[in-house]
N, C-alpha and C positions, 0 to 999 in steps of 0.2 A: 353808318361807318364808311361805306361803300364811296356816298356820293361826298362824304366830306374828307375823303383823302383826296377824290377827282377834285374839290374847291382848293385843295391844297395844293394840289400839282399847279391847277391853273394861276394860282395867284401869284406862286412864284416865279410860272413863266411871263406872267404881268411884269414881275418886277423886273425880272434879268432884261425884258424887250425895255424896260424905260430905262435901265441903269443903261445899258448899254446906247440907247438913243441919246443920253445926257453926256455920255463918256464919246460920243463918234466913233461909235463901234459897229460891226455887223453883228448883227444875232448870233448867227452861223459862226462866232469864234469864240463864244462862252458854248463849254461841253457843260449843263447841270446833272450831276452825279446824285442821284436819290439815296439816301442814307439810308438804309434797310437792316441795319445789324439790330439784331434782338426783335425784330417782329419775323412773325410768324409767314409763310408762305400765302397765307389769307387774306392777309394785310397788303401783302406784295399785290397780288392776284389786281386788283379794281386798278394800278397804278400801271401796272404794264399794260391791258387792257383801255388804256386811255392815251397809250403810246410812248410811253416813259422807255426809253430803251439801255439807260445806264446806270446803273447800280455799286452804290458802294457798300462793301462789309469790314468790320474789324478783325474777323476773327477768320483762320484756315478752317477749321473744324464744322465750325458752325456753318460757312458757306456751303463744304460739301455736304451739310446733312440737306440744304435747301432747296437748293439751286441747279445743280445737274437734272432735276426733274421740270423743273422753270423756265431753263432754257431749252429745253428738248418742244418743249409748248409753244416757245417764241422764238422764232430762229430771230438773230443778227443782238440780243443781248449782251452789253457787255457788261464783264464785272471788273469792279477793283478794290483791291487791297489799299485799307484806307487806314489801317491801327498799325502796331507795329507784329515786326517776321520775326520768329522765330529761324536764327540759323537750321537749325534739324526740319523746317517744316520747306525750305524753300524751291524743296523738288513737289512736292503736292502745290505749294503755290503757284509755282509756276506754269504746271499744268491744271491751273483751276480759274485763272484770273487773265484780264488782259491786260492790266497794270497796277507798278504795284506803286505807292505813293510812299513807303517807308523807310528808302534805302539810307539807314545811319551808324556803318559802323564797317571795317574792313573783314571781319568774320562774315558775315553776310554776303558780302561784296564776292568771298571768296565762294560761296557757296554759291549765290547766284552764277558765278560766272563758270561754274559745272554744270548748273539745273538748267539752263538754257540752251546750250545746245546741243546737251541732253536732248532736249526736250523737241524742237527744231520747232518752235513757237517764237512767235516776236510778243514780246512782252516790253510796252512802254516802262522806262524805271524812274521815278524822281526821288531826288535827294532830298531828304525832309532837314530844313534849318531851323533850330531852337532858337529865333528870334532873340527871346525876351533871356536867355539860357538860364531856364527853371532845370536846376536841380531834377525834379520829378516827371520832365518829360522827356519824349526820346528825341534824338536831331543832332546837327553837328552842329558848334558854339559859328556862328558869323564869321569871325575870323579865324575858322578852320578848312573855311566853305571850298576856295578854289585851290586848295592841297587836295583835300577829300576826293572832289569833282576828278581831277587830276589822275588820282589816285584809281581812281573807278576804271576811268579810260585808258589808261596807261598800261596799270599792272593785273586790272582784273577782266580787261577788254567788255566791257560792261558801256554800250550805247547810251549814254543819261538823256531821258528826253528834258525832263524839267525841274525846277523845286515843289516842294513844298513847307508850307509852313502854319502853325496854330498860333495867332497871338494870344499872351498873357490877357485871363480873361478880367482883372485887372487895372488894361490897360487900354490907351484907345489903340486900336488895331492900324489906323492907317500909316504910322510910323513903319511898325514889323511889315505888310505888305510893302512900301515904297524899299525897304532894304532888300526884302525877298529878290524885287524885281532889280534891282540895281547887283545883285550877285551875278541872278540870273544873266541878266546883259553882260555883264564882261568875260563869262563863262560860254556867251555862245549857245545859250538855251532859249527856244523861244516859248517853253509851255509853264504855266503859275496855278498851281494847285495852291488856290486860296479861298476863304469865303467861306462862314458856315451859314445856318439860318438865320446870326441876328447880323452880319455884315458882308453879305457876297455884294449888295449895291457898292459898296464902300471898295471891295477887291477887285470887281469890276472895271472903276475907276482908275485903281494901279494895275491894272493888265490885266488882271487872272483869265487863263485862259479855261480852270476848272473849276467848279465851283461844289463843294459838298453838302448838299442841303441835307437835314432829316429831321427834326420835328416842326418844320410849317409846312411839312408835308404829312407825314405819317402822324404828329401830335407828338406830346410827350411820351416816354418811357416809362 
């Protein structure tokens, strides 16, 4: 189990160093984010141990039952918030996380911009945009994007560092990435939380500066 989450880490940093050599990129500007929600601190263990030092979760709860003891073992860990916040949880999130990836919706928005400096933590935030605008997932519609953005900074004094976004799985993704980045540009954002495990080469290519891996790392769930 051990050495086949380290083949896992490894091969994805194979991929990101040749996406990124095929895209003329620097290594050094894709951050790969380890998907770790629903495995066990066991699991984690062999992953940071081989020097992984960024982490994403879905859930507030589940992070704090994990990870406060994970990173007290590995100083300079970062976590992010990578599913969606609950308004009610955004004071525990933001003191639990170094960024959150979910910000979709002005309730939120409002909350965060109490829990932070509350909190007196910098907390990177991106806006998650609903690309393909499924019904069942969370995000704001494209052409809600730079009201929202606007929105954030305006009236909720809320620093946006970047988007995010999930393409319809569905669909071919490189579309929803090229739009992502094209919001992000005229918004003034330079960070693209894109790319899971079957297409961070492909997000790479249209900018992502973050990339969410988790099962060609840790394996299936």
């Amino acid at each position: 189990m051990s050495s086949d989450l380290v083949q896992g880490l490894a091969a994805v940093e194979q991929e990101i160093a040749r996406a990124c050599r095929d895209a003329r990129r620097e290594r050094a500007s894709v951050t790969l984010i380890a998907v770790s929600k629903t495995f066990e601190a066991e699991a984690i263990l062999p992953v940071l141990a081989a020097g992984q030092r960024v982490f994403g979760e879905n859930r507030v709860q589940e992070a704090k039952a994990k990870w406060p003891a994970l990173r007290d073992a590995h100083p300079g860990t970062e976590l992010h918030l990578i599913g969606p916040l609950q308004s009610n949880k955004a004071k525990e999130a933001v003191a639990l996380f170094d960024a959150i990836h979910s910000v979709d919706r002005e309730s939120l928005c409002e909350a965060l911009g109490k829990a932070l400096p509350a909190s007196g933590r910098a907390v990177e935030l991106f806006v998650q945009i609903n690309t393909g605008e499924e019904p069942q997932k969370a995000g704001i519609a494209p052409q809600d994007a730079d009201a929202f953005i606007a929105a954030c900074r305006e009236r909720f004094g809320l620093a946006i560092a970047g988007l995010m976004c999930i393409p319809p799985v569905d669909e071919a993704p490189a579309p929803h990435f090229a739009l992502t980045a094209k919001i992000a540009k005229r918004n003034g954002l330079s960070k693209l939380s894109m790319g899971m495990s079957a297409d961070f080469a492909t997000a790479i290519e249209f900018g992502a500066t973050h990339v969410r891996v988790g099962s060609a790392i840790f394996g299936h769930r």
